[in-house]
N, C-alpha and C positions, 0 to 999 in steps of 0.2 A: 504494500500500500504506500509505497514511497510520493512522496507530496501530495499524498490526499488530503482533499480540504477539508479544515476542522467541520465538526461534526457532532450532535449527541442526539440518540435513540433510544425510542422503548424499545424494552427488548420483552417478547414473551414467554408465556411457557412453551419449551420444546428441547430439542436435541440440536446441540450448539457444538461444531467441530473446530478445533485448534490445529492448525500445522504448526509447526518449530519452524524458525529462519531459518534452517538450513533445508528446511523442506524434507528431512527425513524421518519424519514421525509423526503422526496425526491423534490429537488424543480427543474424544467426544465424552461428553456430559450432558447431561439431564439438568435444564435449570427453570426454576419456578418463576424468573419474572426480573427485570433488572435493568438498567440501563449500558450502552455500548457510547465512549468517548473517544474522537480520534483528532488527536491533533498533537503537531511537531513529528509526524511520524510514526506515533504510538497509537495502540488503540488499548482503552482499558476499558473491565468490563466490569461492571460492581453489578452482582446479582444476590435476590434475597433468600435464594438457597440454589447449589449447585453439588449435583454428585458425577462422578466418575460412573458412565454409563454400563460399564461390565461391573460394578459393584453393589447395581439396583436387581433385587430379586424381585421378578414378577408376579410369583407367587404369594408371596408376603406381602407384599403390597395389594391384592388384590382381596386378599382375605383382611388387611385393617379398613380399604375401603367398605367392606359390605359390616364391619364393626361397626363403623360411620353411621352408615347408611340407616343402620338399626337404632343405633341413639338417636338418628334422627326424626323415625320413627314412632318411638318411643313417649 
């Protein structure tokens, strides 16, 4: 992103990919919601929760939403 014009964005929930400058590694996360800042060449990202995407169980997570669901119920 070399001389990209400053910049700041909502960022929503979804699956958010990182590459490394050197371009040899790509790391992807799960983030709930957050803002993207780009300027002097950097882009920073402040989000209000972010996990490392191969360390979210499906399962689990899928079993406290229907917990959720039930208190909501409830």
């Amino acid at each position: 992103m070399p001389n990209h014009a400053p910049l700041v964005a909502e960022l929503s929930a979804g699956k958010m990919e990182i590459e490394s400058p050197s371009k040899d590694r790509r790391d992807v996360y799960f983030l709930t919601g957050g803002f993207l800042e780009i300027s002097n060449n950097q882009a920073t990202i402040i989000a209000d929760e972010i996990f490392p995407l191969d360390e979210i169980n499906i399962e689990n997570e899928q079993l406290e939403l229907e917990k959720l669901r039930k208190r909501i119920r409830a």
